[in-house]
Every structure is written in structure tokens, then in C-alpha cells.
C-alpha positions as CSV (number, residue, x, y, z in Angstrom):
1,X,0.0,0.0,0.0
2,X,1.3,3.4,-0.6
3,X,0.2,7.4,-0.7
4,X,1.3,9.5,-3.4
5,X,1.9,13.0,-4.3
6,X,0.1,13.6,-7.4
7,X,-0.4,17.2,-9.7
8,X,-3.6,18.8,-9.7
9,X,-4.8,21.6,-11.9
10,X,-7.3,22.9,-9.1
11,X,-5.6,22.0,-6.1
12,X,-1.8,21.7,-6.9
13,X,-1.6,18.5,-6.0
14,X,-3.4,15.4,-4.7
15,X,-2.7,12.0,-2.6
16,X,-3.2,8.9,-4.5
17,X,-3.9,5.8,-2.5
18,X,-2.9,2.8,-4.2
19,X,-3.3,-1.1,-2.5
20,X,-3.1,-4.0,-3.6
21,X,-6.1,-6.7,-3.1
22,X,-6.6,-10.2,-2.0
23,X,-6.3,-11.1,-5.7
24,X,-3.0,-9.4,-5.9
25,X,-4.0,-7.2,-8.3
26,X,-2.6,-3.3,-7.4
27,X,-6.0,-1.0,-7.6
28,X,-6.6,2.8,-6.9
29,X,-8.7,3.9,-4.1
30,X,-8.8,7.5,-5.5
31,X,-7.7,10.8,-5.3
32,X,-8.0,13.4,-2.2
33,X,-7.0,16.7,-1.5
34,X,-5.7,16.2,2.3
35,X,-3.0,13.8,3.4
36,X,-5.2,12.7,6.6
37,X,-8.0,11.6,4.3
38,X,-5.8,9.2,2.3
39,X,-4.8,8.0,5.6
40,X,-8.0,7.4,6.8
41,X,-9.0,5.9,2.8
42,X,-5.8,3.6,3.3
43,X,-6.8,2.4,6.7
44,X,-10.3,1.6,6.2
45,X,-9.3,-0.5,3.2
46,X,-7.1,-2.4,6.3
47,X,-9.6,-2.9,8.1
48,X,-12.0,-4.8,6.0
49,X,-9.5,-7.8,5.9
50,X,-7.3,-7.6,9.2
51,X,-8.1,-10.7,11.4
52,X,-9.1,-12.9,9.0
53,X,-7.2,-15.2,7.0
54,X,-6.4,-15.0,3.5
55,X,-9.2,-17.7,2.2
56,X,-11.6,-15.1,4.1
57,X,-10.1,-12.4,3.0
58,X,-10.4,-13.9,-0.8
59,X,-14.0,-14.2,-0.3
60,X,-15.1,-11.1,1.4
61,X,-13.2,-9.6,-1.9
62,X,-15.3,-11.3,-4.2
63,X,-18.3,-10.9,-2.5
64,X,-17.9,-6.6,-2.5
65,X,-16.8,-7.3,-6.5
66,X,-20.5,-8.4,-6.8
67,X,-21.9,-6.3,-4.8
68,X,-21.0,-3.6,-7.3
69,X,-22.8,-5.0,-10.0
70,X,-25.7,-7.2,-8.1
71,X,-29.5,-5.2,-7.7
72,X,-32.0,-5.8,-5.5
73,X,-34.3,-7.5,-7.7
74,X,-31.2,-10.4,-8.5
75,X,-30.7,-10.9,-5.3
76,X,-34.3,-10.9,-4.1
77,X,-35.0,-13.4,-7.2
78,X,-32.0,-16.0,-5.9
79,X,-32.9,-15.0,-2.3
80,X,-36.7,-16.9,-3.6
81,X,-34.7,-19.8,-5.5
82,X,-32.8,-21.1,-2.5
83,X,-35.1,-21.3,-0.4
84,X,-37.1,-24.2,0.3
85,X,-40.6,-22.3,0.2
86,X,-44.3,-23.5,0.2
87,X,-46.0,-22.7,-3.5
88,X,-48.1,-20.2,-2.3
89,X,-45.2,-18.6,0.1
90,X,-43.0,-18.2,-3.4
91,X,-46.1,-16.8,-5.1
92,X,-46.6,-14.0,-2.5
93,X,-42.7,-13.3,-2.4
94,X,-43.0,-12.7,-6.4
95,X,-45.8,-10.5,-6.4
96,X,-44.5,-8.5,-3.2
97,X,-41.1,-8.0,-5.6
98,X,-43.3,-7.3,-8.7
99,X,-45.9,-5.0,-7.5
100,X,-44.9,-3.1,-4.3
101,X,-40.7,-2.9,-4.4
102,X,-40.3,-2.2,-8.1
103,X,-38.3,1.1,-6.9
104,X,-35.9,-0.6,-5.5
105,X,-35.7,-3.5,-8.3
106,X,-33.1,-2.2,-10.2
107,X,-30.8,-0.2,-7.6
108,X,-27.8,-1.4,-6.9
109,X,-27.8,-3.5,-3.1
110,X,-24.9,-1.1,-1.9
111,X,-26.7,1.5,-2.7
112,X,-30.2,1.4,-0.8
113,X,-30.2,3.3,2.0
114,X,-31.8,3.8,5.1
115,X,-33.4,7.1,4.0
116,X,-35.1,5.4,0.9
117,X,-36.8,2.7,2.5
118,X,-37.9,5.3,5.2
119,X,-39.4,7.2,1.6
120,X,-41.0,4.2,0.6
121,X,-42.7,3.2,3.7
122,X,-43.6,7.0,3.9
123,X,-44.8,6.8,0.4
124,X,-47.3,3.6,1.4
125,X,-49.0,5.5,3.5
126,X,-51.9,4.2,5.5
127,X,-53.6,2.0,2.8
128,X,-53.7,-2.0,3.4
129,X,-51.6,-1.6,6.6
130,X,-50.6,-5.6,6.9
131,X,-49.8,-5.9,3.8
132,X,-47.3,-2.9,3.8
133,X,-45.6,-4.9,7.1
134,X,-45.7,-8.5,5.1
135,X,-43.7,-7.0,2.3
136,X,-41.3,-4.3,4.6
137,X,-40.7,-8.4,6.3
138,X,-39.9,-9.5,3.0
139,X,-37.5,-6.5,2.0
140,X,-35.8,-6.8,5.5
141,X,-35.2,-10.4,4.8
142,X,-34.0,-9.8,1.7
143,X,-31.2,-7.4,2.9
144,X,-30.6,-9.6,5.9
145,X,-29.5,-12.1,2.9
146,X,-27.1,-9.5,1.7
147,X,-25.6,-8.4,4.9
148,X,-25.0,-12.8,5.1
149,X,-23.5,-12.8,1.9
150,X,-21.2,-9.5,3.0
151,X,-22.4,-7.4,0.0
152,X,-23.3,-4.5,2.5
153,X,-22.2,-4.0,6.4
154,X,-25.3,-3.1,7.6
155,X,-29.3,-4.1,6.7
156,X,-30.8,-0.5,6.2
157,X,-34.1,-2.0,7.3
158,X,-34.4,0.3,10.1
159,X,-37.9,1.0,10.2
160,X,-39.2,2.1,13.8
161,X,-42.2,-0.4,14.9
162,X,-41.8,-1.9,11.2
163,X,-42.9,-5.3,12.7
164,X,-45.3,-4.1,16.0
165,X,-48.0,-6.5,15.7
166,X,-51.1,-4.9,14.3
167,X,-54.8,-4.6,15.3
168,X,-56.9,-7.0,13.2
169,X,-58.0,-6.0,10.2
170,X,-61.7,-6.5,11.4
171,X,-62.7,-8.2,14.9
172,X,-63.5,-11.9,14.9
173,X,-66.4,-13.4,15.9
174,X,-67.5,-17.2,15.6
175,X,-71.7,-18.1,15.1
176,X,-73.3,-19.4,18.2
177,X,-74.4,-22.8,17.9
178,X,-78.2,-22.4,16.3
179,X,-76.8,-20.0,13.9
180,X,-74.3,-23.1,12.7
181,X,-77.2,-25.4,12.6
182,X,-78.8,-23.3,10.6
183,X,-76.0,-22.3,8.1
184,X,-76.0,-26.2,7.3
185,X,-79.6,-27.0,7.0
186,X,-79.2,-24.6,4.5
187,X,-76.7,-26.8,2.3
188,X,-77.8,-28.0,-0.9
189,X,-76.2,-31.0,-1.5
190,X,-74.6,-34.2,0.5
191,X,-71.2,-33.4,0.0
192,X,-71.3,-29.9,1.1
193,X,-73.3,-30.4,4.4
194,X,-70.8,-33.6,4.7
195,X,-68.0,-30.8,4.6
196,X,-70.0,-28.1,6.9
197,X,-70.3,-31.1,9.5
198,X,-66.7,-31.6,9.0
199,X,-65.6,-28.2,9.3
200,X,-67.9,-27.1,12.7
201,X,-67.3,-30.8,14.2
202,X,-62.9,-30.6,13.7
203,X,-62.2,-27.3,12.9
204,X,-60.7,-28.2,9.9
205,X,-59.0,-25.1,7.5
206,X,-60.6,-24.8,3.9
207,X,-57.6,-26.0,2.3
208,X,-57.7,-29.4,4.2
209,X,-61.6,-29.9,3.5
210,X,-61.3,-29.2,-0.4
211,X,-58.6,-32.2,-0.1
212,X,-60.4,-34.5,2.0
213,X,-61.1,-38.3,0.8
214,X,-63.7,-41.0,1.3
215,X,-60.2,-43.1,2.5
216,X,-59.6,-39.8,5.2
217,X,-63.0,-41.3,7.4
218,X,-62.3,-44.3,9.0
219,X,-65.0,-46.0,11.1
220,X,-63.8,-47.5,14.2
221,X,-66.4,-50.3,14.8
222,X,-65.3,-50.9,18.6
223,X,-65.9,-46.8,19.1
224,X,-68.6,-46.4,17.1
225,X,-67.4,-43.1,15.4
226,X,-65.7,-42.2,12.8
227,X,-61.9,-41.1,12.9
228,X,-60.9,-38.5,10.4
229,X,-57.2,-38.7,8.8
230,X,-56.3,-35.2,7.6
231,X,-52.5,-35.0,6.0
232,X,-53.1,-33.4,3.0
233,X,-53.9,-30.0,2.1
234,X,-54.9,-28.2,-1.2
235,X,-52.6,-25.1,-2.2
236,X,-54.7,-22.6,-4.7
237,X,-52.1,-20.7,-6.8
238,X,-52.7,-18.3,-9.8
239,X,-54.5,-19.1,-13.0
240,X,-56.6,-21.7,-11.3
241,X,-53.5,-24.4,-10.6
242,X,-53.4,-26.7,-8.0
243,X,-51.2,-28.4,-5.9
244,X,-51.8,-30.9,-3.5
245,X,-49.3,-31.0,-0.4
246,X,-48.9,-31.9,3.2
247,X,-50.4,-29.6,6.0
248,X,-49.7,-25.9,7.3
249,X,-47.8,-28.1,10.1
250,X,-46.5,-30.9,7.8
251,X,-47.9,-33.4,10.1
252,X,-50.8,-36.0,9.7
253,X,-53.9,-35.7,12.4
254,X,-56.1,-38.1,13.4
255,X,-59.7,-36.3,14.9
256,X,-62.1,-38.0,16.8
257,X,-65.8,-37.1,15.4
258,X,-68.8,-37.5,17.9
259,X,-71.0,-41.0,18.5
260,X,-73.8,-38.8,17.4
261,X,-72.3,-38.0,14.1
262,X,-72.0,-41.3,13.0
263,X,-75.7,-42.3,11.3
264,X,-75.9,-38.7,9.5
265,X,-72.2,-39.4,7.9
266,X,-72.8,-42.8,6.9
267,X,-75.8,-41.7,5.0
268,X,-74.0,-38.8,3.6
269,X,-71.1,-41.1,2.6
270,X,-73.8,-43.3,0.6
271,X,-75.2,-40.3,-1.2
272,X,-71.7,-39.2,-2.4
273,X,-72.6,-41.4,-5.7
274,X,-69.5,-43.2,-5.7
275,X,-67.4,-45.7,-3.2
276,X,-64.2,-44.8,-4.9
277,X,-61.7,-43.9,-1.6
278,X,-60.1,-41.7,-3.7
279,X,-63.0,-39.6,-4.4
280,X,-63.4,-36.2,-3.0
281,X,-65.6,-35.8,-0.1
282,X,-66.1,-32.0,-1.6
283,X,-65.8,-32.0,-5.1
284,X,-66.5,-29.4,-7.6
285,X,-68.6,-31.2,-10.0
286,X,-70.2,-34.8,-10.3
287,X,-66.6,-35.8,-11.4
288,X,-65.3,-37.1,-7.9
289,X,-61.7,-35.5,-8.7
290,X,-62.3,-31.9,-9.6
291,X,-61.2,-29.5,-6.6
292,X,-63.6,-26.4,-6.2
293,X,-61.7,-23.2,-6.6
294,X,-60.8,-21.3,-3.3
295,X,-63.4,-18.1,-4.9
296,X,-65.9,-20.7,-5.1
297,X,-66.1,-22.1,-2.0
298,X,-66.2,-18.7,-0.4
299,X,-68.6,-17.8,-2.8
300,X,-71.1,-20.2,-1.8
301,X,-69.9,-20.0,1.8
302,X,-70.9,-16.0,1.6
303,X,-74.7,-17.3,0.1
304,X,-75.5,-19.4,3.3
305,X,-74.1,-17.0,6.1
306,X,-75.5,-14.0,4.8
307,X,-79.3,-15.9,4.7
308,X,-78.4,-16.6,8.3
309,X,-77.2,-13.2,9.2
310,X,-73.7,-13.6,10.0
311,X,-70.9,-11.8,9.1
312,X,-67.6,-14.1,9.2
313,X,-65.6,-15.9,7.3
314,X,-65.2,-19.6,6.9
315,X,-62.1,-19.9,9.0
316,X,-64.0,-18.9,11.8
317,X,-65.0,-22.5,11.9
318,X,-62.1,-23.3,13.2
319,X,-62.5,-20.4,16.3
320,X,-66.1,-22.0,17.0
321,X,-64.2,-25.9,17.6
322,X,-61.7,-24.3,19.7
323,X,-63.4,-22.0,21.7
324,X,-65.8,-24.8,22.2
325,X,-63.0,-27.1,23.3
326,X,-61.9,-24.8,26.1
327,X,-65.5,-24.4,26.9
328,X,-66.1,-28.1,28.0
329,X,-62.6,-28.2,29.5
330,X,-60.1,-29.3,26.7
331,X,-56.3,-28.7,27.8
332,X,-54.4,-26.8,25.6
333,X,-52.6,-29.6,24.2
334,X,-55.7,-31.1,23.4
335,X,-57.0,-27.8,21.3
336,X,-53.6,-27.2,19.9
337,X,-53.7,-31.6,18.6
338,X,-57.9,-31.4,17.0
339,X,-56.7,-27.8,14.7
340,X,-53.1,-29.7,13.7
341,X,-51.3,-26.5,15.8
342,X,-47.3,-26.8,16.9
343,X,-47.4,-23.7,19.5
344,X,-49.8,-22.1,22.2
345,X,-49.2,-18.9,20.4
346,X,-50.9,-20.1,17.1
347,X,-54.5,-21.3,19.1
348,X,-54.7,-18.3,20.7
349,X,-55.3,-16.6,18.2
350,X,-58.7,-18.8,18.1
351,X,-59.5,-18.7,21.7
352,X,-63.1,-16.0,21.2
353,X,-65.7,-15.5,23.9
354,X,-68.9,-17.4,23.2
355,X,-71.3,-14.6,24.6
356,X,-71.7,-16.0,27.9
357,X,-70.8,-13.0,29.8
358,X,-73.6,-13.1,32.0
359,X,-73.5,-16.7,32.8
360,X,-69.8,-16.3,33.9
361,X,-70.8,-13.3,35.7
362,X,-73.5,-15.8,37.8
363,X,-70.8,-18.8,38.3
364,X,-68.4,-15.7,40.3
365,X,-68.7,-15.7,44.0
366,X,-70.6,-11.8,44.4
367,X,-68.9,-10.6,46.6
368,X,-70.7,-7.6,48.2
């Protein structure tokens, strides 16, 4: 490494810094008019490599080389590829890239800063306010990968709050019992009060139902119920594909279904039209293989709530199970095992009051 004196039509003269890399190759740094800021030009270039070895040193070389040439939208793309992602995860992840961080698609990674990302959050305003925080996690992430890959020093993801949980989007709320009875008496078919049975009786998610199988129910003579097997799950992605995969949790779940259930399922079963275990219990059409679209089901979900004068959404089926679960004394384990949950955190998100205010109110010693 060395500092030179160099001419300079504006200033007289300049210092040249001039080092040599971990490739051996003799570069310039650049020019500056004060000795001390050569210096200071030729010790920062130091300290990138002191304490390591040369191999690390090699690498850290090559990986500021790409950085000069790699964007945010390469990096976000191969960031996408190497990971092992579900279908519909990847989907998100492209859209997120495609339709909310084209700004910063083409930059450069070492040159996003702080201040620009504070623009674009700024610039997002108040509009869909969880989705601006999915895709800020996906842009942190993103850089996280580049501070891994020592392309910059330091994520500039620095949002304050940028991942305070939010309020829900709108409160949740689960039917009370006569309001589910009612909601399927109003089914249409035997295959879709067979699902509605299904989905208020084990709290199933939509994507499990749509995948569900005449082989999934199992009578257990002894018992006299039937068992239902649910390890597969339907994944909806764009231009009406599907996949079929494992669970949200990856793991199989075997659900008890009540005595009482038995007769009407049996009956349902027999009025599917075929015997075929691999037949859908839900199918779309009279073919016993054709998967209704996500749109649909909600669709026809939205027609039989609304004649019953409720407001939510089909997942709140699985709020009613578990709620009712802790209700008639079900241990958390036991809650977390019938929804196919791995952590407390995730079924409390499902634990809603049933409207028994008052009746709690009665079963408290009054104290006066």
C-alpha cells in the first residue's frame, strides 16, 4: 500500500492511495486533497481484511466485487430460489417484488439506504396496513441475505415499529351454535353439508376440506365413530393451478368425530354417488376428482351465512371448535392436537368469547 503525491490543476496537487487486493491485483482507491484523508482511505481498506485469514479475506473480496454490479431485484430473485418455500409462500414473495418494491428493483444492493426505504414506507401511507408490514418483512429479509452474503455491512431496514403487531383487520367473531345449525340445514347437497359437518365438528381449514377423501374417514367399529385422517392440504395458486401437499404443520392428524355424528355421515357417505376412496368428499362437479376453486367455496360460503345473518368468514370454523373445546374443559394440548397447531401462540389466536358474559358473571362468587 502506498500514498502519493500527485499534480492537480485545481488544487496543486493530490494524494493517490494505491493497495493491492486479495487477488493481488494493485487498484486505486482515489484521489483526495488532504494527506489525513488518504490516511484514513488507506486504513479503512485495512480494516476490511485484518483478522481474517487469506481464504476469508479472498471471499469477502469477491463478495464486495459483486456487490458492485448485483440489484435488489437479482438478489431478491435468488434470495426466492434457494429457499425451500411453500407454492403459495413463493407466489406471495414474487408479487411482493413485482408489484410493491419495483423502486428498488433495479438499484444497486450497496446503494439502498436507510433514508429510501424510510421514503417508501412514507410513500405507502396508511392504505392496506398488513400488507405494507408482510412486504417491509420480505424486504428486511431480503437485505438480511445481503448483509449474510457480506455485500453490504449493515441491513438499512431500520424502520421504527416496522414489525409491531397490528390490530386485526376487522374483529373476529365465531356463530353461536343455532346459527351453525342453521347455516347447514341450508346446504344443498350431501357433499357440502358432509364438509359443513366436518368443518364445525374438527375445525378443519378450507384447504384441508377441499382435499379431504372418502379413504380420510375411517369408522372405528369398537368406538362407534368415525376417525378422520387429515394429512393433505390443497394449495390454490394463480391461473386456477393446484397443488396438493402436506399440511400448514407438515404433520398427519387423526380427529375423533362424535357418536352422534355417526348415522348422518354414513348416510351422507352413501349419497356421495360413488365408493371410490379416492373420491373427494367436496368436489366441484359430479366428477369425484375436480377441486372447487378457493373463490368458489367462499362464494357459496358468503350465500348461506349471509341468509343466516352472519358476518364471518369460513375460517371462523375453526374459532367456533376451539373455543368450544376450552369451553367443556379441553387442555391446551388437546385444542392445539384437533386444529393440527405446533405452538400455544398459534390457538390463541382462536380462543373467542362465546357470549356467555352473563353466565360467567353468575358462576363468580358476588362478593358484596
Amino acid at each position: 500500500m502506498s500514498i502519493s503525491k500527485v499534480a492537480s490543476k485545481k488544487y496543486g496537487h493530490k494524494y493517490r492511495v494505491r493497495v493491492t487486493n486479495p487477488v493481488g491485483k494493485q487498484i486505486t482507491l482515489g484521489n483526495y486533497r488532504l494527506k489525513s484523508e488518504a490516511q484514513k482511505a488507506e486504513r479503512d481498506y485495512q480494516d476490511q481484511y485484518n483478522g481474517a485469514t487469506h481464504a476469508e479475506n479472498l471471499a469477502r473480496f469477491n463478495a464486495l466485487e459483486r456487490a458492485k454490479v448485483t440489484t435488489f431485484g437479482e438478489l431478491a430473485k435468488r434470495y426466492i430460489e434457494i429457499r425451500k418455500l411453500k407454492p403459495k409462500t413463493k407466489e406471495h414473495y414474487e408479487t411482493y417484488l413485482a408489484k410493491y418494491l419495483e423502486v428498488f428493483s433495479g438499484k444497486l444492493i450497496r446503494l439502498i439506504t436507510q433514508e429510501q426505504i424510510e421514503d417508501w414506507n412514507k410513500a405507502w401511507g396508511d392504505r392496506s396496513p398488513h400488507q405494507r408490514q408482510r412486504v417491509y418483512q420480505f424486504l428486511h429479509a431480503v437485505m438480511n441475505y445481503a448483509v449474510q452474503l457480506d455485500y453490504i455491512n449493515r441491513n438499512p431496514c431500520r424502520i421504527p415499529r416496522g414489525f409491531a403487531k397490528l390490530e386485526p383487520a376487522r374483529e373476529k367473531q365465531i356463530p353461536d351454535v343455532e346459527k351453525v345449525r342453521q347455516i347447514i340445514a341450508l346446504t344443498e347437497y350431501p357433499s357440502e353439508r358432509l364438509a359443513y359437518i366436518i368443518a364445525f365438528n374438527a375445525g378443519l381449514r378450507i384447504h384441508e376440506i377441499a382435499e379431504l377423501r372418502r379413504k380420510d374417514l375411517i369408522l372405528n367399529k369398537e368406538q362407534g365413530r368415525f376417525i378422520l385422517n387429515c394429512s393433505r392440504s390443497v394449495t390454490w395458486l394463480r391461473k386456477g393451478k393446484i397443488i396438493i401437499g402436506t399440511r400448514k404443520n407438515q404433520k398427519a392428524n387423526a380427529v375423533d368425530l362424535a357418536q352422534e355424528l355417526t348415522d348422518e355421515i354414513k348416510s351422507l357417505l352413501n349419497n356421495l354417488g360413488t365408493f371410490d376412496p379416492e373420491a373427494l368428499i367436496h368436489p366441484a362437479s359430479r366428477t369425484p376428482e375436480t377441486h372447487f376453486s378457493y373463490h368458489q367455496l367462499n362464494r357459496r360460503w358468503d350465500k348461506l351465512r349471509k341468509q343466516v345473518g352472519y358476518t364471518g368468514v369460513f375460517h371462523s370454523s375453526r374459532a367456533f371448535v376451539n373455543s368450544w373445546l376450552f369451553a367443556i374443559g379441553a387442555t391446551p394440548k388437546e385444542a392445539m392436537d384437533r386444529l393440527g397447531q405446533t405452538t400455544f401462540q398459534a390457538n390463541q389466536a382462536y380462543q373467542l368469547g362465546l357470549g356467555r358474559g352473563g353466565e360467567l358473571a353468575d358462576k363468580l362468587p358476588s362478593i358484596k
